[in-house]
ROLO-157975 format. One record per atom (N, C-alpha, C): atom name; residue in one letter; x, y, z. Coordinates in steps of 0.05 Angstrom, whole numbers, plus 5000, padded with zeros to 4 digits. Layout:
  atom  rest     u     v     w
    CA     a     X     Y     Z
...
//
This chain:
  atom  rest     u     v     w
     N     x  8313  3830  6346
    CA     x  8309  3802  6345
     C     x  8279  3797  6339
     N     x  8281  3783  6321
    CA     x  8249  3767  6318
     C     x  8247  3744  6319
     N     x  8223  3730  6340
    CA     x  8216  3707  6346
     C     x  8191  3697  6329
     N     x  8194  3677  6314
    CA     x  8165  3677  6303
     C     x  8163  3642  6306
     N     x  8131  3635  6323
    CA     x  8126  3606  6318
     C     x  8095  3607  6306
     N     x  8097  3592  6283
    CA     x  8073  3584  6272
     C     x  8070  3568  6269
     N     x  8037  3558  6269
    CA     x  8025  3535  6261
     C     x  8019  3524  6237
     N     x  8021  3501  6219
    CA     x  8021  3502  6202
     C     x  8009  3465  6196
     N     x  7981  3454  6178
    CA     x  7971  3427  6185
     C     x  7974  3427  6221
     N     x  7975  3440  6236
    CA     x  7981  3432  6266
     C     x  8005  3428  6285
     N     x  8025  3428  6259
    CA     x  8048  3422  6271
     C     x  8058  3458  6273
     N     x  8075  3453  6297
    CA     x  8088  3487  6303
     C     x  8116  3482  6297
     N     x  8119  3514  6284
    CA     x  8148  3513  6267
     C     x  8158  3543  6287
     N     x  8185  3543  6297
    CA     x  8206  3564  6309
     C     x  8230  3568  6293
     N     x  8223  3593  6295
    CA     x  8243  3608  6283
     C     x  8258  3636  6288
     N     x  8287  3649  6299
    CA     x  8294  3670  6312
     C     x  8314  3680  6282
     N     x  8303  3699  6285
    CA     x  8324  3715  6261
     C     x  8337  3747  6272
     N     x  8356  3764  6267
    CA     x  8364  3782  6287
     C     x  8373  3795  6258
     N     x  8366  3825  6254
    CA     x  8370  3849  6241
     C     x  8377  3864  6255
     N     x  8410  3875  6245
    CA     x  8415  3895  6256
     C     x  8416  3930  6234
     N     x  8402  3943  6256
    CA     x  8402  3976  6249
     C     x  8435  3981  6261
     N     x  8463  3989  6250
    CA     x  8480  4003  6254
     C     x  8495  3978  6267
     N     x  8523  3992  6266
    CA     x  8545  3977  6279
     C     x  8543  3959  6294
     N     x  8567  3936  6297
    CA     x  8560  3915  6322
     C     x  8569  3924  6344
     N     x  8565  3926  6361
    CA     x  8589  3923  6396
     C     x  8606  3906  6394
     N     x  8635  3923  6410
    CA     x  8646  3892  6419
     C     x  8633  3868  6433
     N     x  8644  3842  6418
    CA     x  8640  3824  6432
     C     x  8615  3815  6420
     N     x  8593  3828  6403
    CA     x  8575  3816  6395
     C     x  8569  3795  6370
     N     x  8586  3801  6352
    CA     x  8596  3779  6336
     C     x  8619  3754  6345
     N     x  8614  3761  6365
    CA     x  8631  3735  6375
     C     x  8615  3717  6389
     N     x  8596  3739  6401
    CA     x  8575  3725  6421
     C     x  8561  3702  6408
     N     x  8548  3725  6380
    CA     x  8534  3696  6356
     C     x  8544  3678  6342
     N     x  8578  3680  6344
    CA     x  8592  3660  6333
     C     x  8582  3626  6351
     N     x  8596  3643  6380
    CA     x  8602  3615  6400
     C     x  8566  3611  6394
     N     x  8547  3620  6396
    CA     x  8524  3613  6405
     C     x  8516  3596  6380
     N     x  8524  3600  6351
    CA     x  8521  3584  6326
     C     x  8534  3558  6333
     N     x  8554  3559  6346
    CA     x  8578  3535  6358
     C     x  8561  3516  6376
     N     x  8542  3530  6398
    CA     x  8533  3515  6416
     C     x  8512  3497  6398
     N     x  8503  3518  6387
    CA     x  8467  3500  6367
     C     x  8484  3479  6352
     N     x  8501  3488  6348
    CA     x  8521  3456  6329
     C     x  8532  3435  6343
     N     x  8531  3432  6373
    CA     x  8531  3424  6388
     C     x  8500  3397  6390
     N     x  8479  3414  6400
    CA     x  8461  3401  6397
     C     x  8455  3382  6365
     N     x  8454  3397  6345
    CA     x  8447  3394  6320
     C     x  8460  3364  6317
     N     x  8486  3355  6330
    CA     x  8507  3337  6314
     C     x  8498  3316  6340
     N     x  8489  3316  6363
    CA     x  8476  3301  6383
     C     x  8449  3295  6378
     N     x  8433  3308  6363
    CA     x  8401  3304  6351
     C     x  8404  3279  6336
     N     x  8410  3256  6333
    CA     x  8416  3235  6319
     C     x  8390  3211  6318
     N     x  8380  3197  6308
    CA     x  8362  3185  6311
     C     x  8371  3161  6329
     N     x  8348  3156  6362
    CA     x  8364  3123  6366
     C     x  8374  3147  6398
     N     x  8386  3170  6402
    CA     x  8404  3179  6420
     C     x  8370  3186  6447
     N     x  8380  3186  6461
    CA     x  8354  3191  6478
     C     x  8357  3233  6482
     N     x  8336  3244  6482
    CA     x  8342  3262  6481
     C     x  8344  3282  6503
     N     x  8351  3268  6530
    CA     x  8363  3271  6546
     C     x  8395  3269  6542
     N     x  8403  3264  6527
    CA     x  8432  3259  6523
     C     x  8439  3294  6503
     N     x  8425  3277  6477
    CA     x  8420  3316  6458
     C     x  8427  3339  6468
     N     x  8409  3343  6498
    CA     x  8406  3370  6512
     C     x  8431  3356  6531
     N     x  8441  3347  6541
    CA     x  8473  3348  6554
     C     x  8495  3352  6541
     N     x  8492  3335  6514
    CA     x  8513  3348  6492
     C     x  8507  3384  6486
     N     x  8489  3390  6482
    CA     x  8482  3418  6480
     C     x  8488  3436  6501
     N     x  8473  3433  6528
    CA     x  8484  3450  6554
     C     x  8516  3442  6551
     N     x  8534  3428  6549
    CA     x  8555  3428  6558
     C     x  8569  3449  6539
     N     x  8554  3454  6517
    CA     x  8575  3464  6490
     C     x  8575  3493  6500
     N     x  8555  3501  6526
    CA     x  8560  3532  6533
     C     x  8586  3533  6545
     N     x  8603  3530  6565
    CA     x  8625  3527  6579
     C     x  8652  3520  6554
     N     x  8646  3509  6541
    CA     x  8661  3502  6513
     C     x  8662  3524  6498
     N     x  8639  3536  6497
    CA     x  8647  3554  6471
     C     x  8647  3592  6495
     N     x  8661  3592  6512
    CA     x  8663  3612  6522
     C     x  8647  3625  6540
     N     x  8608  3614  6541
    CA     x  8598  3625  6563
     C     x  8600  3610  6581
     N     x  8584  3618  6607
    CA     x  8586  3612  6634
     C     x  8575  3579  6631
     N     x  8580  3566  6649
    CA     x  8575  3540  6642
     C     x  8541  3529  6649
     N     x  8524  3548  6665
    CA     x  8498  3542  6669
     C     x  8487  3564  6653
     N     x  8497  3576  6633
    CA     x  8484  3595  6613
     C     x  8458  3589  6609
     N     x  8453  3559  6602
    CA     x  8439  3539  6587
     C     x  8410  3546  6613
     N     x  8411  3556  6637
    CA     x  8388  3557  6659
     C     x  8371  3563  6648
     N     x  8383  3589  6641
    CA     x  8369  3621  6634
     C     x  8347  3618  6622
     N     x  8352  3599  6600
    CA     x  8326  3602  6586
     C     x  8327  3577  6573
     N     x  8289  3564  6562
    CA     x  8295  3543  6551
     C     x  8306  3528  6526
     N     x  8320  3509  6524
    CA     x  8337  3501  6505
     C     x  8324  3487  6482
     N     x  8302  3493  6481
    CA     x  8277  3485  6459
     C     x  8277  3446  6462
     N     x  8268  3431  6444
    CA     x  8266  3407  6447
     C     x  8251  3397  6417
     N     x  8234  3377  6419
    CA     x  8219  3364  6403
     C     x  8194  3387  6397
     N     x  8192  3385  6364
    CA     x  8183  3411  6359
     C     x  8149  3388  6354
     N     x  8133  3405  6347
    CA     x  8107  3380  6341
     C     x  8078  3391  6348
     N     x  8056  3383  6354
    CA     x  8031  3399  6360
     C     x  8028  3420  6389
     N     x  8055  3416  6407
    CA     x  8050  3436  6421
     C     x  8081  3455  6419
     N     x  8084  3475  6434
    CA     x  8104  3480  6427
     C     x  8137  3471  6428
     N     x  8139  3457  6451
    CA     x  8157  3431  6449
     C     x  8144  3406  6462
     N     x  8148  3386  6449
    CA     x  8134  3366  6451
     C     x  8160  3342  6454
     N     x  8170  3337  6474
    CA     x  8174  3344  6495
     C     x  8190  3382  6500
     N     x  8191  3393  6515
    CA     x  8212  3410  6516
     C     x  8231  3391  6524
     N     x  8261  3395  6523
    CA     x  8281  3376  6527
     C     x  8294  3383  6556
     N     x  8300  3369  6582
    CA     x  8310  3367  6607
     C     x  8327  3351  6605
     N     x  8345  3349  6624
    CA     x  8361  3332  6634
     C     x  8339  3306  6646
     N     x  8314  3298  6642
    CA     x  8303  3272  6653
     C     x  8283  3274  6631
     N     x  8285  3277  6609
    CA     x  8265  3267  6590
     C     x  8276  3243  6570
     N     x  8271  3215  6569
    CA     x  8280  3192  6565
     C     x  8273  3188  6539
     N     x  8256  3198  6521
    CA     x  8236  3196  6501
     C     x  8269  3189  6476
     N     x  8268  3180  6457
    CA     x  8294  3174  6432
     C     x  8286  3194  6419
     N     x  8307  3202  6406
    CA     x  8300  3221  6381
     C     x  8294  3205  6360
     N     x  8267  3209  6343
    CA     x  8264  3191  6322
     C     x  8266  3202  6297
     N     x  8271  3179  6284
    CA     x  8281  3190  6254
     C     x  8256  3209  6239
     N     x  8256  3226  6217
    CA     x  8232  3249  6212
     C     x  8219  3258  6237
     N     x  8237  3256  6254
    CA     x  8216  3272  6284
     C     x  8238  3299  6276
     N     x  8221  3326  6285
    CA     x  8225  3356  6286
     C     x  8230  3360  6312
     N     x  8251  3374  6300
    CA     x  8254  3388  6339
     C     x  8265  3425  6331
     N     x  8270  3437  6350
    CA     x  8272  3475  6346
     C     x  8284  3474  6374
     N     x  8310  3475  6376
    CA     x  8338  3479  6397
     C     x  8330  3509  6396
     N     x  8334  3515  6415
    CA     x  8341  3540  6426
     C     x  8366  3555  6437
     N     x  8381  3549  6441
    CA     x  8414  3569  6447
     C     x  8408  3597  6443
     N     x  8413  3603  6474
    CA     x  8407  3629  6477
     C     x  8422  3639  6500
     N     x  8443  3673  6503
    CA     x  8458  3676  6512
     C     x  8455  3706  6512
     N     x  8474  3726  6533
    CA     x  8462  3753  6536
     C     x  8471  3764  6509
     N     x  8455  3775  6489
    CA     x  8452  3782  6461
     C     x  8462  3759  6440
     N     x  8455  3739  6451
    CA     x  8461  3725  6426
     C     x  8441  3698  6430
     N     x  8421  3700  6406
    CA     x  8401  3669  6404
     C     x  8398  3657  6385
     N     x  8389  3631  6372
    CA     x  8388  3621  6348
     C     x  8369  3602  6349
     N     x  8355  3598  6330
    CA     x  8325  3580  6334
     C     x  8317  3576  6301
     N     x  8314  3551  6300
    CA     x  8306  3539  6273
     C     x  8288  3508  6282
     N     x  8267  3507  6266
    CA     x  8260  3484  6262
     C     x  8270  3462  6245
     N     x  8280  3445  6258
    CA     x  8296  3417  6238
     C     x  8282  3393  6240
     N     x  8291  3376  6219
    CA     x  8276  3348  6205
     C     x  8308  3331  6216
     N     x  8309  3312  6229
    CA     x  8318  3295  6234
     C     x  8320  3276  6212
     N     x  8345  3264  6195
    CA     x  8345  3252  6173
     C     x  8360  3228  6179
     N     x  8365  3218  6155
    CA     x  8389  3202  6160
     C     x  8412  3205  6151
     N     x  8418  3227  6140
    CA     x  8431  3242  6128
     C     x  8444  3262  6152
     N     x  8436  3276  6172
    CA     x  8432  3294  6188
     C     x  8411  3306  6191
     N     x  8422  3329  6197
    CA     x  8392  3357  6204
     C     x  8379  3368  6177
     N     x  8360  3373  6170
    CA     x  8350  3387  6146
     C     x  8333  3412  6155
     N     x  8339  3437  6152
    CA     x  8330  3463  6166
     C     x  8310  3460  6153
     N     x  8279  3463  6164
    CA     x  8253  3466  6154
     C     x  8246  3494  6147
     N     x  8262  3513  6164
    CA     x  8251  3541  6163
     C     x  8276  3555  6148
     N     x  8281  3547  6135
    CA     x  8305  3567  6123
     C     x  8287  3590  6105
     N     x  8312  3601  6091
    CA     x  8304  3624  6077
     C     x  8331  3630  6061
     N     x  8321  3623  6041
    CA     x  8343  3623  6018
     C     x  8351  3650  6014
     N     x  8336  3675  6017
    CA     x  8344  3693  6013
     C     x  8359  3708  6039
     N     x  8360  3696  6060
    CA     x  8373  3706  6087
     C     x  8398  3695  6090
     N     x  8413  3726  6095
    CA     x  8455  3711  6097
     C     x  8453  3688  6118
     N     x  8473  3676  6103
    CA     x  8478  3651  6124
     C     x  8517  3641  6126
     N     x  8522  3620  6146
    CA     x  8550  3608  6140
     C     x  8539  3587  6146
     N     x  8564  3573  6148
    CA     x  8554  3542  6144
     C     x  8578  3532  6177
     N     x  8561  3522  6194
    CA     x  8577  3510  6222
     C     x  8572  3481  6216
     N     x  8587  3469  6220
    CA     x  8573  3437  6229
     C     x  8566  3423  6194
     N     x  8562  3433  6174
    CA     x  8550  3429  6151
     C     x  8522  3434  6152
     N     x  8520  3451  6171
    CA     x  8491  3461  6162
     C     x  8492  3497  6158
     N     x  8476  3500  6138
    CA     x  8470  3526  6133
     C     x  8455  3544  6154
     N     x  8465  3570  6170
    CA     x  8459  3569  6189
     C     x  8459  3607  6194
     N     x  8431  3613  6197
    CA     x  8424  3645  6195
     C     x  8446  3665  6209
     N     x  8452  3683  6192
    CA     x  8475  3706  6216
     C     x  8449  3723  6212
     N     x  8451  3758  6230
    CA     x  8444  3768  6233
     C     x  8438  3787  6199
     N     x  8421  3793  6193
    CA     x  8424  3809  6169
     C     x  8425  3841  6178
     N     x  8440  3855  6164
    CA     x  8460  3880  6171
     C     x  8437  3902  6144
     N     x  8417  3921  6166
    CA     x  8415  3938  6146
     C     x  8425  3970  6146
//
């Protein structure tokens, strides 16, 4: 797994990408299925106007939905409003702030071997992945194009 956040004019960009050396385990392509499921979760609740306290409820709940434990979401943080610090807000269950339209945010969904992290542009259109990589395999969940693990 690689985590990489950079700075870039000031604003910070996240991004998790996962290479695998040899075979999967059971269970581990399933793990990154549901966990692509949960980030599509958030992604389709990131709406401009929605407070983003609501975002991260639509998102924590999509763990119990898509097969993990239902406080999966504790473990670790669920990323938030992406911007000059590294979440700006991080996103809680008591952060009131709206999601605004061209505001960036970098969700985090993260589960035992399985995580996903991109920086997105809030449109009006939907999500627009900032950090993609045209040349990295992807599927498409939700209508967004969305990193699998690359297999070397």
């Amino acid at each position: 797994m690689v985590v990489v956040c950079g700075r870039r004019h000031g604003m910070i960009a996240n991004l998790t990408r996962w290479v695998r050396f040899g075979p999967a385990r059971d269970g581990e392509r399933d793990a990154e299925r549901r966990i692509r499921d949960v980030e599509a979760a958030y992604f389709a609740a990131t709406v401009a106007g929605t407070r983003i306290a609501d975002a991260f409820a639509a998102g924590s709940s999509a763990y119990a939905a898509n097969g993990f434990d239902s406080d999966e979401w504790r473990n670790h943080h669920q990323g938030g409003a992406a911007g000059y610090n590294g979440r700006d807000p991080r996103a809680t269950p008591a952060v009131p702030d709206l999601v605004q339209l061209g505001q960036a945010f970098a969700w985090n969904p993260t589960a035992p071997g399985a995580k996903i992290e991109d920086t997105v542009l809030v449109t009006a259109d939907g999500i627009d992945v900032l950090t993609a990589d045209e040349a990295w395999p992807t599927v498409t969940v939700g209508g967004v194009r969305r990193p699998v693990e690359l297999q070397n």
